[in-house]
N, C-alpha and C positions, 0 to 999 in steps of 0.2 A: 873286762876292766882294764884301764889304759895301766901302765908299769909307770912308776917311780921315773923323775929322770934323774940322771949325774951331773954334777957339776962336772967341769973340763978336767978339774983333777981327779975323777974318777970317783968323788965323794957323793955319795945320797942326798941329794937336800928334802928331800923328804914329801916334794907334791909331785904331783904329774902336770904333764903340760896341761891339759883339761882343766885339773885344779888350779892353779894359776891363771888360766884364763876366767874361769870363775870370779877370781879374786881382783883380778882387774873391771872385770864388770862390775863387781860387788864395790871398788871402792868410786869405779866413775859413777854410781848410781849414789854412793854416801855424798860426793862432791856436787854430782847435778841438787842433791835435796838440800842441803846446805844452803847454795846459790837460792835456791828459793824461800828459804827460809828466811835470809835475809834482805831477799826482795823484797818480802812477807812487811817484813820489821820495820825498815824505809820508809815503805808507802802505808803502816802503820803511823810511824811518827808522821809524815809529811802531814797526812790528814789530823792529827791529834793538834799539830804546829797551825796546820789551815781553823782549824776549832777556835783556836783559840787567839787566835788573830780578828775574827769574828767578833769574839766572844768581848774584846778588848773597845769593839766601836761603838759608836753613841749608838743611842737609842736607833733611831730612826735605819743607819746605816746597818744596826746591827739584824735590826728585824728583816731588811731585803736581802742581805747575806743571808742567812739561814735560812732563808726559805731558798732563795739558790741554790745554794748547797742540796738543800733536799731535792729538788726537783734536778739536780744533775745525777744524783745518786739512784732518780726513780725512770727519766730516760734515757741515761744516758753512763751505767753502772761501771761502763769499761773506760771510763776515763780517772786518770788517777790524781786524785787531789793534790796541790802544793802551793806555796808560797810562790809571788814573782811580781819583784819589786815592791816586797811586802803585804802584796795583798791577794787573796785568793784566785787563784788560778785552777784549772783541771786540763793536764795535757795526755793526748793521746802517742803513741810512739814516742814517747820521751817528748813532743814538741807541745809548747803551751797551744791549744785549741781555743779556749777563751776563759775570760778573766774578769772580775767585779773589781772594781776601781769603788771607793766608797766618795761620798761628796765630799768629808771631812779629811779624805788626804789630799787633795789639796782646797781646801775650801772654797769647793763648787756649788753651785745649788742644786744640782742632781748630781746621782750614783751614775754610773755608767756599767753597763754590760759590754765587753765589748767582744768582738772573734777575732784569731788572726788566718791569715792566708790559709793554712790548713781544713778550717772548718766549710771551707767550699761553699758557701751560701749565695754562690754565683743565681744570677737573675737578670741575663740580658747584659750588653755593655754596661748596667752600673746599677749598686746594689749599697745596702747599709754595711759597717761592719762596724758600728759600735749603735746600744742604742742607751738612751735618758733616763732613767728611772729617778722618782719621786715618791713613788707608792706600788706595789702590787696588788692590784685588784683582779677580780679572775679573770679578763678580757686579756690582760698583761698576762696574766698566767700561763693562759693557753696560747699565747702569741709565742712567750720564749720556750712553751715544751716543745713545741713546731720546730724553732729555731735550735735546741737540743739536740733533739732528732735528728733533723737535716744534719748538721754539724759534725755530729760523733758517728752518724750512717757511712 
C-alpha cells in the first residue's frame, strides 16, 4: 500500500499520490461526461428547433420537409440536424452538408435540396448540387437516399 504523502510543511494531507491520481482521473472523466452531456442537449434542441421550423411551413413545404428529415435520419443518422438561414440544414463536423430551402421562403415554385462542397457528389468535371423539388414520389425517394448516402459516406 503506497504511504500517505506531506505537504512541504511536513503536515498529512491525507491521500497518497496514487489517491490523487485517482482523483484527477476521476474528475477529467466527470468533465469529459459533462461535455457530452451537453453536446447531448445542443444537438437536442437544434433538432427540436429544426422540428419545428418544419412544423411552421405550409402545407406542401411542410410535407417535403419531413419526409427529408426522416430519410436523413434513416441514411444518413450521423448528421446533426440545425437551422441555417432559418431553414433546415444537417451538418457533418460542424460543416452544413446539405440543406432544404422550402419554396415559400422565398416564393419559388419549387423547394430545393441542395449540398454544399462537403457532401462530395463530385461526378466528372460537373455535377448538380442543388436539386427542384415539387413533390416526392418514390422515384424522387430513392434518388435523394442515393444522394444521402453519397454525401454523408
Amino acid at each position: 500500500m503506497a504511504e500517505a504523502s506531506s505537504t512541504e510543511s511536513g503536515k498529512f494531507d491525507g491521500l497518497t499520490a496514487d489517491e490523487r491520481a485517482a482523483l484527477k482521473e476521476r474528475t477529467a472523466e466527470l468533465k469529459a461526461q459533462a461535455k457530452r452531456a451537453k453536446a447531448a442537449d445542443k444537438a437536442q434542441q437544434d433538432e427540436a428547433e429544426l422540428l419545428a421550423k418544419i412544423a411552421e411551413l405550409p402545407d406542401a413545404d411542410r410535407v417535403i420537409g419531413e419526409r427529408l428529415h426522416a430519410m436523413v435520419k434513416e441514411e444518413a443518422p450521423q448528421l446533426a440536424p440545425r437551422l441555417w438561414y432559418g431553414m433546415p440544414a444537417y451538418a457533418k463536423d460542424g460543416a452544413v452538408l446539405c440543406f432544404f430551402q422550402a419554396a415559400s421562403k422565398f416564393d419559388s415554385r419549387y423547394a430545393t435540396l441542395g449540398f454544399n462542397a462537403g457532401a462530395r457528389l463530385d461526378d466528372g468535371p460537373m455535377w448538380p448540387t442543388s436539386y427542384a423539388l415539387l413533390e416526392l414520389g418514390d422515384d424522387e425517394e430513392q434518388r435523394i437516399r442515393e444522394l444521402l448516402r453519397r454525401a454523408a459516406g
